[in-house]
N, C-alpha and C positions, 0 to 999 in steps of 0.2 A: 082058496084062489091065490097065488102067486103072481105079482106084479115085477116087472123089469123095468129099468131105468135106465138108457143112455147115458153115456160118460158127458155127449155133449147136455144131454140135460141136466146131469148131475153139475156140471159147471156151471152152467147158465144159475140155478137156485144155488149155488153156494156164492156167486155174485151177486144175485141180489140180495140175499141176504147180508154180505160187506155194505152193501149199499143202504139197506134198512136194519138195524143192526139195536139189538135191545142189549144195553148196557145197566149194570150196575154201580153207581157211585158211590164212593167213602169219604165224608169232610172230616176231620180231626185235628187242623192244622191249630186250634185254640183254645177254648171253653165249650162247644158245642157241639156233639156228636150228632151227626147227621149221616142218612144215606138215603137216596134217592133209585130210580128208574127213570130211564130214557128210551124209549121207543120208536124207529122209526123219526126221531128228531122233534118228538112230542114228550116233554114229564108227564109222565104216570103217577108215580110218587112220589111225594117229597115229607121225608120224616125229620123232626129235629131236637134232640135230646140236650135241655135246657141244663145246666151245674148254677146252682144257687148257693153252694157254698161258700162261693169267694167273695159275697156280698160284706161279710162278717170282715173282711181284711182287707177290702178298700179296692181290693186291681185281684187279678188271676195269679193265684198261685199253683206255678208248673205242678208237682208234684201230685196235687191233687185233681188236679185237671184232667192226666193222665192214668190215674188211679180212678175217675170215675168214667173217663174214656172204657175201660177196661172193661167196667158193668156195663156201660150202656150197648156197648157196638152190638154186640149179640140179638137184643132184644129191637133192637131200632133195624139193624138190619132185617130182620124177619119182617115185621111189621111192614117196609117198605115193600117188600116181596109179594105179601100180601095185597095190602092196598092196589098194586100194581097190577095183581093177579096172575105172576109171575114167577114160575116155580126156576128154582138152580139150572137146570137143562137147559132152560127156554134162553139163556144168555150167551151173547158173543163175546161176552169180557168184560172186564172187571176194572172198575177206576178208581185211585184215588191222590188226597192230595198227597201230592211229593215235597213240596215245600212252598214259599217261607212260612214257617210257624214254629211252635214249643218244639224240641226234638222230639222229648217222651210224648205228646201227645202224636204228632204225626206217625210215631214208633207204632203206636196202636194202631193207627189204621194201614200203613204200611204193611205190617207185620199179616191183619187180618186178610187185605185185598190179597197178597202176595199165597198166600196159604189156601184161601178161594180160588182161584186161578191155577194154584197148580193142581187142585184136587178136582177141578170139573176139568183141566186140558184145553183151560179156556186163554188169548191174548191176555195182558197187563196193559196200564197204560196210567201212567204216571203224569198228573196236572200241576200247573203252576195257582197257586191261589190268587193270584192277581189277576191273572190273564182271565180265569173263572169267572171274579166280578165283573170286569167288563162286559164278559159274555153273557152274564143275567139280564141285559137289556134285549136278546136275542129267545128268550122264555117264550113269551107268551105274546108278544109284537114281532116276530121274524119280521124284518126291513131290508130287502132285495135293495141293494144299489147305494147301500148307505155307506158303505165307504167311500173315499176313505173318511174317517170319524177322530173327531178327540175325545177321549175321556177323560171327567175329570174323574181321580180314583180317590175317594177320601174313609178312612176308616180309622179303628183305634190305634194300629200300628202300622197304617202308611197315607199318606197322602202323595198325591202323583197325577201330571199329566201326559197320559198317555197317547201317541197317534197309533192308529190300528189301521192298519194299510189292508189288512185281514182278518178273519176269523183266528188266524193263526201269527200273523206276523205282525209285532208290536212293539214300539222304539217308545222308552222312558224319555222325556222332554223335560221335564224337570219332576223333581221329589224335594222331600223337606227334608233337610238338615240335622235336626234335631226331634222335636215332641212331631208326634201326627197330628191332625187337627183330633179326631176324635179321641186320644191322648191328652190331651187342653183342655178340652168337654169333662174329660172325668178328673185332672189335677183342680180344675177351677171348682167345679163341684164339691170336690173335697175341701178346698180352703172354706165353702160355703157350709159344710155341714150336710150335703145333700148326699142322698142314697148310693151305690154303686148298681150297677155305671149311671152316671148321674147327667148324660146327653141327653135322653128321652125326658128327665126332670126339667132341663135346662130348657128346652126346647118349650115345653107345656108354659112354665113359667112367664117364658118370655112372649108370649102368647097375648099375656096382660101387661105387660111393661111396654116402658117410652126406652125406644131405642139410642135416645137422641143424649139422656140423662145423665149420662158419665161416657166423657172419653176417655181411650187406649191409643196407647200407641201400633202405629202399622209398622212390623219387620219389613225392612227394604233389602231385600235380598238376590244375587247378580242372577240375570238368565231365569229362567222360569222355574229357581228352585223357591223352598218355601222356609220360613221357621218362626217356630210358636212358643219355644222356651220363654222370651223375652215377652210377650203379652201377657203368659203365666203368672212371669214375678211383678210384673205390672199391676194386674189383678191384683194377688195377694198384697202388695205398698199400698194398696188403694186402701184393702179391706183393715192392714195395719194403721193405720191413719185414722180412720176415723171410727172404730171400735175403741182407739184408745180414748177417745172423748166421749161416747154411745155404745155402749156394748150391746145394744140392740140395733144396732145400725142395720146386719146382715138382714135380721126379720123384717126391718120395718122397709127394706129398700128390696125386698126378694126380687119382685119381678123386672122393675127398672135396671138392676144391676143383672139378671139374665138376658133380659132383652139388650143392651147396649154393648156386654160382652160377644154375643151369639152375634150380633149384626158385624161387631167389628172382624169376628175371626170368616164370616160369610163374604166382606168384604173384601179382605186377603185375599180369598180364593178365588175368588169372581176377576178380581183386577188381572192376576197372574191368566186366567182364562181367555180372557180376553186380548192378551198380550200374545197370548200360544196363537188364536187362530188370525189377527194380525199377521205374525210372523210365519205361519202356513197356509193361509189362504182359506182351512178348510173350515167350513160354518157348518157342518152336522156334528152335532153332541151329546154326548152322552156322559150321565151320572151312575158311579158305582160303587159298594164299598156302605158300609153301617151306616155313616154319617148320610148316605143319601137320603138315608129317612127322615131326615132331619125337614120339617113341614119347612120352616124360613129360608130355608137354604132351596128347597125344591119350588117356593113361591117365585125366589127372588131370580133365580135362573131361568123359571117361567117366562117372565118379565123382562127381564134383558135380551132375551131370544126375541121378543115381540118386538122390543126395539130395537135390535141390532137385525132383525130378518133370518136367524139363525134355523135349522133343525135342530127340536131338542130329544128325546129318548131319556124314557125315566124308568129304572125298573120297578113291579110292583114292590109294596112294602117287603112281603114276605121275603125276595128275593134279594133284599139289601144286607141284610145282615148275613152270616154266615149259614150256610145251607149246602146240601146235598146239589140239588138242580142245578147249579151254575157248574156246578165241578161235574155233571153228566151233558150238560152242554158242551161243556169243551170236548170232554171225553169224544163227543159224537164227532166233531171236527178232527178229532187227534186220530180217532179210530177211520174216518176215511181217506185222511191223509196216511194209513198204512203207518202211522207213528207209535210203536209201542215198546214198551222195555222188557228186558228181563228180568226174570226172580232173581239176580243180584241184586237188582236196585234199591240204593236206600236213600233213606228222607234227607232233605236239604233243608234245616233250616234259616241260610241265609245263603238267598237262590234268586239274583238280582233276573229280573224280567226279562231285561238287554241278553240274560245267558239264554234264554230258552230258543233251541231251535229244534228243527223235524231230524228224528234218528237217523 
């Protein structure tokens, strides 16, 4: 039996389908390979291929990063596919990040998404890794009418307060200068002795500590930018000081000197927050970016929301750290705004947020 199809039907289902549209994502922008499914504006998958090698060397070294990007993407991409139940055919196109991050690692996923996409005939669609996090508050709480929003963005390599006027359109308000907060988390860690990355350390630590028990000093820094260099070498004059008269000082003061560090850099960031929706009026917030995980930091904005009457938005754990899912979140917004690239396109890695606009 032979079936027939009108052209105007045929139109009709290939508009809906723009409209519900099962994308594939690719994260690679740093240490984490990742790749995700998004359907219909729901995660289906979200996979995350961990590098424990850099733990041995204190911070991520590129090279390797990129070299284990290499292994993983193959086998994380499938996996996603799976899980999703999602065969090659079934996709409207193909995401991944386009920048800021390593170059060679974005190279990898770049290279893979771009090679995907021309071999199924399918769109491209190249994300900002910023604009991603923020959109991970949009996962699994979608929040109709919550713009316009600030975010605060805090991770290893940015800190930033963002206004999102949109799903898509998004003005940089202030950014740090120097170290990222979660940057600070792992230099401090390391003057301590503690693991890489040594935030999630810091974090537990301080847990049991008096936050009250050693002060730092607060960066005063113009407009709502930020910087952490100067609390760093604070830190370490601290720990220089009095290890020279107690070389047991760091074990015996573990947690009090995490919890008093952790509270002051929590403070920084909150005060500049607070300054941002002052001076824009708007009081729905949201948190995004590694550091969001951070329990003290997610207690303490809890808390000031209560007091100040704010809306707050927090993404789940999973979704703070680097992943797949945020970067097919955007994808979904990018792909109905008809915003997509060419197989020219190549990786940015230093790709200011302020640049991103619809092709």
């Amino acid at each position: 039996m032979i079936f027939f199809i009108s052209l105007g039907a045929f139109l009709y289902l290939d508009k809906l389908s723009s409209m519900h549209p099962t994308i594939l994502a690719i994260e690679s922008s740093c240490d984490d390979t990742a790749a995700a499914v998004i359907c219909q504006g729901k995660i289906v998958s979200n996979v995350v291929a961990t590098q424990s090698v850099h733990a041995a060397y204190g911070g991520v070294v590129p090279e390797l990063a990129s070299r284990a990007h290499q292994q993983h993407i193959v086998p994380t991409v499938d996996r996603a596919l799976q899980e999703a139940q999602v065969t090659p055919d079934m996709l409207h196109a193909v995401a991944f990040t386009q920048g800021p991050g390593l170059l060679g690692s974005l190279l990898v996923g770049t290279s893979f998404a771009k090679s995907m996409a021309w071999a199924l005939g399918i769109p491209l669609v190249g994300v900002h890794h910023m604009q991603a996090h923020v959109l991970a508050n949009f996962i699994e709480s979608p929040v109709p009418a919550a713009f316009p929003l600030l975010c605060l963005n805090v991770s290893g390599g940015h800190t930033q307060l963002v206004l999102a006027q949109n799903y898509l359109d998004m003005q940089v308000l202030g950014q740090t200068q120097d170290d990222a907060m979660g940057e600070a988390f792992d230099k401090i860690g390391k003057c301590m002795g503690l693991p890489y990355p040594a935030g999630p350390h810091i974090d537990r630590y301080a847990q049991q500590g008096d936050p009250h028990r050693f002060a730092f000093p607060r960066t005063h820094m113009p407009q709502l930018d930020f910087s952490f260099s100067g609390i760093k070498t604070a830190f370490l004059y601290l720990l220089q000081k009095h290890t020279a008269h107690d070389p047991d000082f760091v074990a015996k003061h573990r947690d009090d000197l995490c919890a008093s560090i952790q509270a002051t850099l929590i403070d920084m960031v909150l005060h500049k927050l607070e300054r941002a929706v002052n001076q824009t009026g708007v009081s729905t917030i949201a948190l995004a970016g590694g550091v969001a995980a951070n329990s003290g930091l997610r207690q303490r904005l809890a808390q000031r929301a209560q007091e100040q009457g704010w809306a707050v938005f927090v993404p789940a754990l999973p979704y703070c750290t680097d992943n797949a899912a945020m970067v097919a979140m955007a994808a979904h917004h990018r792909y109905l705004a008809g915003d997509f690239c060419g197989l020219d396109a190549m990786p940015k890695p230093r790709w200011p947020l302020e640049e991103v606009r619809l092709s």
